[in-house]
Structure formats: structure tokens, C-alpha cells
C-alpha positions in Angstrom: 43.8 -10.5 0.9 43.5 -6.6 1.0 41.7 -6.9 -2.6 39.0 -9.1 -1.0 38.6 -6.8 2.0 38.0 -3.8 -0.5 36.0 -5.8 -2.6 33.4 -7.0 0.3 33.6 -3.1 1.6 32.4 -2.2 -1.8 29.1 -5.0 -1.6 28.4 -4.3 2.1 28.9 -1.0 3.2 26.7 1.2 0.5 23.6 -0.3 2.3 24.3 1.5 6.1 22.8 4.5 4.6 19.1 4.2 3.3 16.6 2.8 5.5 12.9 3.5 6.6 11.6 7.1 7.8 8.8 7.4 10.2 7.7 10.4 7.7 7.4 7.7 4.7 3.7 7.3 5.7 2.8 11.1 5.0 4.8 11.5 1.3 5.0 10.1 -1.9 8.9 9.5 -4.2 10.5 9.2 -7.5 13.6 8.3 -8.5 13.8 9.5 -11.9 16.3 7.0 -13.3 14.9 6.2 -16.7 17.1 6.2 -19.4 16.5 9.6 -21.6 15.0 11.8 -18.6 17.0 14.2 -18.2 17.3 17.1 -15.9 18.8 20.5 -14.6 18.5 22.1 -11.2 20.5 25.3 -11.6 17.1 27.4 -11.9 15.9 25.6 -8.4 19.3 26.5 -6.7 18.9 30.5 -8.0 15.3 30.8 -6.8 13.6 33.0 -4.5 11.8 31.1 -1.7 14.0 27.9 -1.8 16.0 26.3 1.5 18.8 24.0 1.1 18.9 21.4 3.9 21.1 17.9 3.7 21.8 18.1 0.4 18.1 18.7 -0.6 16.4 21.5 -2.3 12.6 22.2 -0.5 10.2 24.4 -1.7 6.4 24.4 -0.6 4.0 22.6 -3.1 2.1 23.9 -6.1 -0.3 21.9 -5.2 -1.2 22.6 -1.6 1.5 25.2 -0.2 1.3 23.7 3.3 3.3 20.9 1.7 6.8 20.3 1.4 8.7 19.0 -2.2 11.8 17.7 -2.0 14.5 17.5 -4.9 18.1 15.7 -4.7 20.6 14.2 -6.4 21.5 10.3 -5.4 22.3 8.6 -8.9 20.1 10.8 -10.4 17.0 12.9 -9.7 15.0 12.5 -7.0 11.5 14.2 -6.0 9.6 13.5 -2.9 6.6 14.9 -1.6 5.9 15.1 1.9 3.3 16.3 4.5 4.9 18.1 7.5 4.5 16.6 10.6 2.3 17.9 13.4 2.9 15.5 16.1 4.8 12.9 16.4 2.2 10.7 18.1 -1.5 9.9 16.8 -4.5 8.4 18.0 -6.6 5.3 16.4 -9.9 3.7 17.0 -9.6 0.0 16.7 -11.7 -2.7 17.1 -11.8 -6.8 17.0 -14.4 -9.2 16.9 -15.0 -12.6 15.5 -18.2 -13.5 13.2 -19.4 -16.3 11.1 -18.9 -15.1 7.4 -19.1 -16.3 3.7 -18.1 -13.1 1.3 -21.6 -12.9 -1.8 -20.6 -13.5 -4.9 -18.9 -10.3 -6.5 -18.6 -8.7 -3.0 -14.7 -7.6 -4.1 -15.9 -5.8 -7.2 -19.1 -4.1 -5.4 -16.5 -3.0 -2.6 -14.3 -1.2 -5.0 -17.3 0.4 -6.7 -18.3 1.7 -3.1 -14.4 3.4 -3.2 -12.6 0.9 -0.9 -9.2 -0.8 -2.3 -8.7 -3.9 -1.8 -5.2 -5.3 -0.9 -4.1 -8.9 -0.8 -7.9 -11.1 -0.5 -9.9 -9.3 2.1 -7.8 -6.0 3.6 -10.0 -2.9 3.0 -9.2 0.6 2.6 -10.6 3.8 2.3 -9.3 7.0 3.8 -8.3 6.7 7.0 -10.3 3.2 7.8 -8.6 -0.3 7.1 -11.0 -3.3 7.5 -8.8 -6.6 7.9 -10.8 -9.7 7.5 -8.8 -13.4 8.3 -11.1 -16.1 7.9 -10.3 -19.2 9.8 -9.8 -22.2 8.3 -12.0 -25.4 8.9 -10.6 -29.0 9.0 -13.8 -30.5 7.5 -12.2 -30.8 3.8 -9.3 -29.5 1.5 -11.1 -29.8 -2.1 -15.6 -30.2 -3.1 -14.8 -34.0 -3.6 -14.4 -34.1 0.2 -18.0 -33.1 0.5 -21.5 -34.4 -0.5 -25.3 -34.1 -0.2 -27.3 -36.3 2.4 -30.9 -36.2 3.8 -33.9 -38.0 2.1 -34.3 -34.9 -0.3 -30.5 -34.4 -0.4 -30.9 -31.1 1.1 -27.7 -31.4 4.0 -24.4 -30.2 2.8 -22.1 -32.2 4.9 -18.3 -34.5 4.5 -18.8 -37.6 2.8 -18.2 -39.5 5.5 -21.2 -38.1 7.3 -23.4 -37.7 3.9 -24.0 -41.7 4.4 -25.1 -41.1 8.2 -27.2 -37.9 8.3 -30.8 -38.8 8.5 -33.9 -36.4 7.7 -37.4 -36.2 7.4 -38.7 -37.3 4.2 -40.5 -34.2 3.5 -40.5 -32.2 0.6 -40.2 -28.3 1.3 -40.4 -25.8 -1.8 -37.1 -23.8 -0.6 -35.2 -26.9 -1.8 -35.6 -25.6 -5.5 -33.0 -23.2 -4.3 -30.2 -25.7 -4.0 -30.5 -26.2 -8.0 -29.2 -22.4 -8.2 -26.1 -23.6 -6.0 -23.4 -26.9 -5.5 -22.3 -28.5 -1.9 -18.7 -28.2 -1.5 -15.6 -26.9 0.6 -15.4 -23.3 1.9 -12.4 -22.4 3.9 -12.4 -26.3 5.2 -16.0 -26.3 5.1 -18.4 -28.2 3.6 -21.5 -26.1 2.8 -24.2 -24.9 0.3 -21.9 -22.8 -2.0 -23.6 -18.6 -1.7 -24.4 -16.7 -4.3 -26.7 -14.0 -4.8 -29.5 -15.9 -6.6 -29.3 -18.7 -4.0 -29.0 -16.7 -1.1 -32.5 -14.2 -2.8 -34.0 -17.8 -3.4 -33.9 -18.9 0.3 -35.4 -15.8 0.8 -38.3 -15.4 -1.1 -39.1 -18.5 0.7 -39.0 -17.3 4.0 -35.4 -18.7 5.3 -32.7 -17.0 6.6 -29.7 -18.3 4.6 -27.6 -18.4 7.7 -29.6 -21.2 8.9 -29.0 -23.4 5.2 -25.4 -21.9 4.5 -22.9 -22.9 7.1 -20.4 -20.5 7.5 -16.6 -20.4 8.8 -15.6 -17.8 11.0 -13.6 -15.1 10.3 -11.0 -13.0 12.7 -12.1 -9.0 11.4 -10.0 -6.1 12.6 -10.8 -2.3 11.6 -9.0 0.5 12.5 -9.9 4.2 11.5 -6.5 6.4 11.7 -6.4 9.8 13.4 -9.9 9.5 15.2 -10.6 9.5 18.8 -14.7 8.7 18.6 -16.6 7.0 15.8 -18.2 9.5 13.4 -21.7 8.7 11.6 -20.1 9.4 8.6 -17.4 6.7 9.4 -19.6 4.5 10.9 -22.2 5.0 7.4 -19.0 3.7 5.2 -18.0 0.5 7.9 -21.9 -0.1 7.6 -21.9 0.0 3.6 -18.6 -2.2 3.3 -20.4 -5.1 5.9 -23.4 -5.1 3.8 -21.9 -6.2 0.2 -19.6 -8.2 2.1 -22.9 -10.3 3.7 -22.5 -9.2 7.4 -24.4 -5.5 7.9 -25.7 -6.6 11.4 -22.7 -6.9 13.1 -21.0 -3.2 13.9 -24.2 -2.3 15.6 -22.5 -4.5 19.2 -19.1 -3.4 17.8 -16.7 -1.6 20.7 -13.7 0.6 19.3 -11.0 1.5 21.8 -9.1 4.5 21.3 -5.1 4.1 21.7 -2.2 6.6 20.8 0.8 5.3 18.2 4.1 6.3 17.7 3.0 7.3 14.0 3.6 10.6 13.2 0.5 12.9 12.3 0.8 15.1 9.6 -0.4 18.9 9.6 -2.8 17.7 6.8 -4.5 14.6 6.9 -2.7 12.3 4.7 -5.8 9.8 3.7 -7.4 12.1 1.8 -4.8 14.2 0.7 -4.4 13.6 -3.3 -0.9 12.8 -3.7 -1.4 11.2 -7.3 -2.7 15.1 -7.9 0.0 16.9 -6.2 3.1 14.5 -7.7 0.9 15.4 -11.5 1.0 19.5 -10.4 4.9 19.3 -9.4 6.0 17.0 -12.4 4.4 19.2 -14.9 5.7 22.4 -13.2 9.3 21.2 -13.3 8.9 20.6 -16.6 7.3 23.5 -17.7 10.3 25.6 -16.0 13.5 23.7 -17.8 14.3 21.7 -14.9 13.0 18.3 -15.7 12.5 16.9 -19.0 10.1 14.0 -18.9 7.3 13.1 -21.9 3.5 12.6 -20.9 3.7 9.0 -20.9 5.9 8.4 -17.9 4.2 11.7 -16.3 0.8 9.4 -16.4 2.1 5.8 -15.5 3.9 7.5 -12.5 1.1 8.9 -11.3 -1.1 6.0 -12.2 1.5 3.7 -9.7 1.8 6.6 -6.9 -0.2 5.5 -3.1 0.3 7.4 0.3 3.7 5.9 1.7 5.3 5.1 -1.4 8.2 6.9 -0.3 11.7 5.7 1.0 14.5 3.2 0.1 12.0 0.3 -0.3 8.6 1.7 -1.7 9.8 5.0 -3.6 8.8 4.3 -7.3 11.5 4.4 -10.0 12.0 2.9 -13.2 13.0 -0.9 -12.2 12.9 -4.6 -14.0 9.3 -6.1 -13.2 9.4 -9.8 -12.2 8.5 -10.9 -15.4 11.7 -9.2 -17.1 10.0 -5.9 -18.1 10.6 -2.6 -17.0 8.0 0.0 -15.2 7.8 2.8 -13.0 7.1 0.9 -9.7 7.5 0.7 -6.4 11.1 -0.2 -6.0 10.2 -3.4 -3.3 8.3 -5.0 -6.9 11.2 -5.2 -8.7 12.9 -8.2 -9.5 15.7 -9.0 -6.8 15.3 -6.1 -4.9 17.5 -5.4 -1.8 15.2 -4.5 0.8 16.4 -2.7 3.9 15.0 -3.5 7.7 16.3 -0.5 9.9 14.7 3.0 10.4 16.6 6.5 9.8 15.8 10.3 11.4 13.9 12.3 9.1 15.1 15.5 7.4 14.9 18.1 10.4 13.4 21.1 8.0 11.0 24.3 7.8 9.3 25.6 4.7 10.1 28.6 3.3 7.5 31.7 3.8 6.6 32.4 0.2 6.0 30.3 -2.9 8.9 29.4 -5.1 9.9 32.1 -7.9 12.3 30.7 -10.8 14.6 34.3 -11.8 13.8 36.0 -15.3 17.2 34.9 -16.3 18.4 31.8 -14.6 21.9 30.6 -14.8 22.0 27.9 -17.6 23.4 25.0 -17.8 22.9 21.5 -19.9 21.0 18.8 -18.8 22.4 16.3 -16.6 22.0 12.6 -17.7 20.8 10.5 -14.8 22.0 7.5 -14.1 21.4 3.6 -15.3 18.5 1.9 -14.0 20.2 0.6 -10.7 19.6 0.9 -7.3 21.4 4.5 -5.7 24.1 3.5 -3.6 27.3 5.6 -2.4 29.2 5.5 0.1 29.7 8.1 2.9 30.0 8.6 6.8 32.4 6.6 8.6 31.9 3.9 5.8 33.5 6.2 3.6 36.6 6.9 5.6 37.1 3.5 6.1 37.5 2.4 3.0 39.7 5.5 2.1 42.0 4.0 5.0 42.8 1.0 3.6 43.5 2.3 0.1 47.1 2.9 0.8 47.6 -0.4 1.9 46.1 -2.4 -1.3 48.1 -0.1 -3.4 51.3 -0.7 -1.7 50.3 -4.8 -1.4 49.7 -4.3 -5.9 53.0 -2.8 -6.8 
């Protein structure tokens, strides 16, 4: 009985003690837990300009010295990167609307070229502004089998159970050569001329809007630009940009933002276009350079290749884990296969940067390399989980002999 207690204290209790900070959104982490890195911190713990809070060694960033880095061990090396916050409140202009919209042919790819990244289908980013587009689904049809051509010329897109029904004049219009550059079927549950560039520059040249030949669903669109409390022209130049390759530039001209304050924390630098991919490169290399992390170029580059705003914390810190398909990669840790994700949020790491820049002594105090850890997830024990289980210890051992 006692054995099965200790056992289930052993699953269950290691995962009280990770769980989301507010300040994940302003820093960037690695868990340095491939096999073969290797690393020593005795020249970190004998330097000038260094603070010891929590267990963590912090030091301002090569990078941008208004920034804090983070070392510790959990399992193994870890290094985070994080913004200091400013406030603890910040402001974001919002705005929702609902429009009629069929995204052009190659409007993803022209997006990207324009600098936004695309997440999921159709969430934008860039900076500080997140464009959300959910397009609502029509109940016309499932599949293009469910639609077909009617009118006397076949020019009407419609359901095949109206194709049959519609009636039009018999009246050849030259614009109908477009429809050979194009195929009726389903869009988002609705049946319609299919767009495309050269159909939609077709219609055109022939004088008609394509709005009035390509039926289009609606589509819920939010945007939200972070840390903003009016609508610059440069902001407004990019949201302007974005609508155009994705076939609706008109609309942000009758577009109302509202301004609203959120419980996310601001940082004392703005942390959508601070480089973090730059600043993780700068620190890697400079704990290399100075004997306290050995690491080859190859994971240096596929860490930074991986490393976004945010990916910081029990869930998104990146770390050497098994992919879904069996490999292993430096990725976010909530991509791995089976991961254990955590809902619950912890108090960040009460701290103040040191006033000068870090300086490693002439002759630090030497030591070998530490070994980190197997590639598993960093749990101990500790706090009143800790104590517990040293409680009942007596107890099994008396219960075994």
C-alpha cells in the first residue's frame, strides 16, 4: 500500500512546480539537454557584474544590455532571455468587422514576401499587429460535385439542384471567355466561379467588377496591433498592404479600432521587434567563446532557426525533444511527441540587473564540464511536495523489512 502511495507521489507531484509566467511573452529559452553538450558555470559564478537570484545566475545581455539572461541548472543547462518589464498592464487597439472574402490565388506566399508570418490558415503577424481572418462556412455544398453551371451560356455558378432552374438571357457577352481561365465549384460551402488571378484580371479588362461574378463567403476578421493607443500611418500602410494581396484593400478605410488595456505585461523594450533569434546567436556564441558552454555550430544555427518571441517556459521553451514523427530536434517543447503540458500560471522571478556588463576573471576557478542530462523532461521535486514525500519514507521502509 505505502509502495503505491510513493510510487503515485513520484508520477504526480514533480508537475506542481513549472507552469506559465506572465513574462514568457517578452523572452526566449533553451534547455540544453542534448546528448554531448556539455557545460561549466564556475566562470559565471566568479564574475564581476553577476546577481544570483532563485537559483539563477543574471547578467545583462551582449546583445542589448537593457536585457536580462538567465542561466540555471534544472536537469541540465538552461538559458533564457528576457525583456524586463515596464508595466504590468498594456494597451491594444482592436478592431472587428465582417466582409465578404475569397483569398487570390498565392495570396499566403505574397503575404510572407511582404514580411508577415503566417500561423495556422489565415492568422497574420508582423510586429506588433496580428490579423485573424475566420471565414464562415456556407451550407450550399461539401465537395465541386455539389455544384454546376446553369444559364443559357452556362455563365451562373450555382448547386446542382438550382443549375436545372436558373434561367437567363440567351445573350452572348465577351467577359464569358473569362470563365474558360476558371471551374464552378465549392468554396467554404459555396458554390462559385473559382478566383484566380488571371480570371479575376480577365473580368476586368472587360469592364466587371469580379465581386459581382465571384460570389464570395463571409469571413469574421479581427486585428489587433499590441502596445498602441492610436493607429499610426505606418501601421495603417502595412494593414492596407496585407488586405490588398489578400483581395480586400477597401475595407480598413470604415474600419473603427478601440483602444483597451490588458493584463499583459509591457516590456521596457518593445518585444515585436526586438531580435531575439539575434540576441539568443550573440549569448550562445559568447558562452562558448568563454569555457562555459560547449555547443558546435550546427545546433547554435537550428536553435536559432526554431527561436520566436514567447518561446519561453515549461511548455514553449525549446530543447532537444522526440518530433512526432520519431526524430529528434531542437523544438519547442509543446511539439514533441507526448508532451506533458501544464495549465496553471507561476510569479515571475522578482530581479534587478546588475549596473555594469558581465566580466569573466583573468583566472577563473576551473572545473570540468558537467554532463547534462538525458533528453527528458526536467522534473524534481521540492516545496511542500518534497517534505511530503520525505514523511512517508520511514513508514515504507519499516512496512519492507
Amino acid at each position: 500500500m505505502y509502495i503505491a502511495v510513493l510510487i503515485l507521489l513520484l508520477m504526480v507531484l514533480p508537475f506542481a512546480q513549472a507552469c506559465f509566467s506572465p513574462t514568457d511573452n517578452l523572452a526566449v529559452e533553451v534547455y540544453f539537454n542534448k546528448p554531448g553538450i556539455t557545460y561549466n558555470l564556475e566562470p559565471l559564478k566568479n564574475a564581476e557584474n553577476v546577481l544570483i537570484e532563485g537559483g539563477r545566475i543574471i547578467y545583462r545581455s551582449h546583445y542589448d544590455e537593457r536585457v536580462a539572461v538567465m542561466l540555471w541548472e534544472d536537469k541540465g543547462l538552461h538559458l533564457r532571455i528576457e525583456i524586463p518589464v515596464k508595466n504590468w498592464s498594456s494597451t491594444v487597439l482592436s478592431a472587428k468587422f465582417t466582409t465578404p472574402i475569397i483569398l487570390p490565388e498565392n495570396s499566403i506566399e505574397k503575404a510572407k514576401e511582404l514580411g508577415w508570418e503566417v500561423e495556422g490558415k489565415y492568422a497574420f503577424r508582423k510586429e506588433n499587429i496580428l490579423v485573424q481572418i475566420t471565414p464562415q462556412k456556407g451550407r450550399e455544398c461539401s465537395k465541386d460535385s455539389d455544384c454546376a453551371t446553369g444559364g443559357c451560356s452556362g455563365e451562373i455558378c450555382t448547386t446542382k439542384e438550382n443549375a436545372t432552374k436558373v434561367v437567363s438571357i440567351c445573350v452572348y457577352k465577351d467577359w464569358y471567355e473569362c470563365l474558360k481561365l476558371t471551374t464552378c465549384g465549392c468554396v467554404n460551402g459555396v458554390c462559385t466561379w473559382k478566383p484566380n488571378d488571371a480570371f479575376e484580371q480577365c473580368l476586368k479588362e472587360h469592364g466587371i467588377d469580379p465581386s459581382k461574378v465571384i460570389k464570395m463567403p463571409q469571413a469574421n476578421v479581427y486585428i489587433a496591433i499590441y502596445g498602441q493607443k492610436e493607429l499610426s500611418e505606418e501601421k495603417r500602410a502595412e494593414i492596407k498592404e496585407l488586405f490588398s494581396v489578400l483581395g480586400m484593400s477597401c475595407v480598413l478605410e470604415n474600419i473603427k479600432f478601440e483602444e483597451r488595456v490588458t493584463s499583459m505585461p509591457e516590456g521596457i523594450v518593445d518585444p515585436y521587434t526586438f531580435n531575439f533569434k539575434e540576441a539568443l546567436r550573440v549569448e550562445i556564441e559568447w558562452l562558448r567563446e568563454n569555457g562555459i558552454l560547449n555547443i558546435s555550430d550546427e545546433d547554435i544555427e537550428e536553435i536559432v532557426k526554431v527561436t520566436k518571441r514567447a518561446y519561453a517556459g515549461y511548455n514553449s521553451h525549446i530543447g532537444w525533444y522526440e518530433t512526432k514523427d520519431g526524430k529528434h530536434a531542437w523544438i519547442p517543447y509543446y511539439e514533441s511527441k507526448d508532451a506533458k503540458l501544464l495549465k496553471c500560471t507561476a510569479e515571475p522571478l522578482a530581479y534587478k540587473l546588475p549596473k555594469g556588463t558581465v566580466k569573466i576573471p583573468l583566472s577563473p576557478t576551473t572545473s570540468e564540464y558537467s554532463p547534462l542530462s538525458p533528453t527528458t523532461s526536467s522534473r524534481t521535486i521540492c516545496g511542500t511536495a518534497f517534505l511530503g514525500l520525505v514523511s512517508i519514507l520511514p513508514l515504507v521502509w519499516r512496512r519492507m523489512r
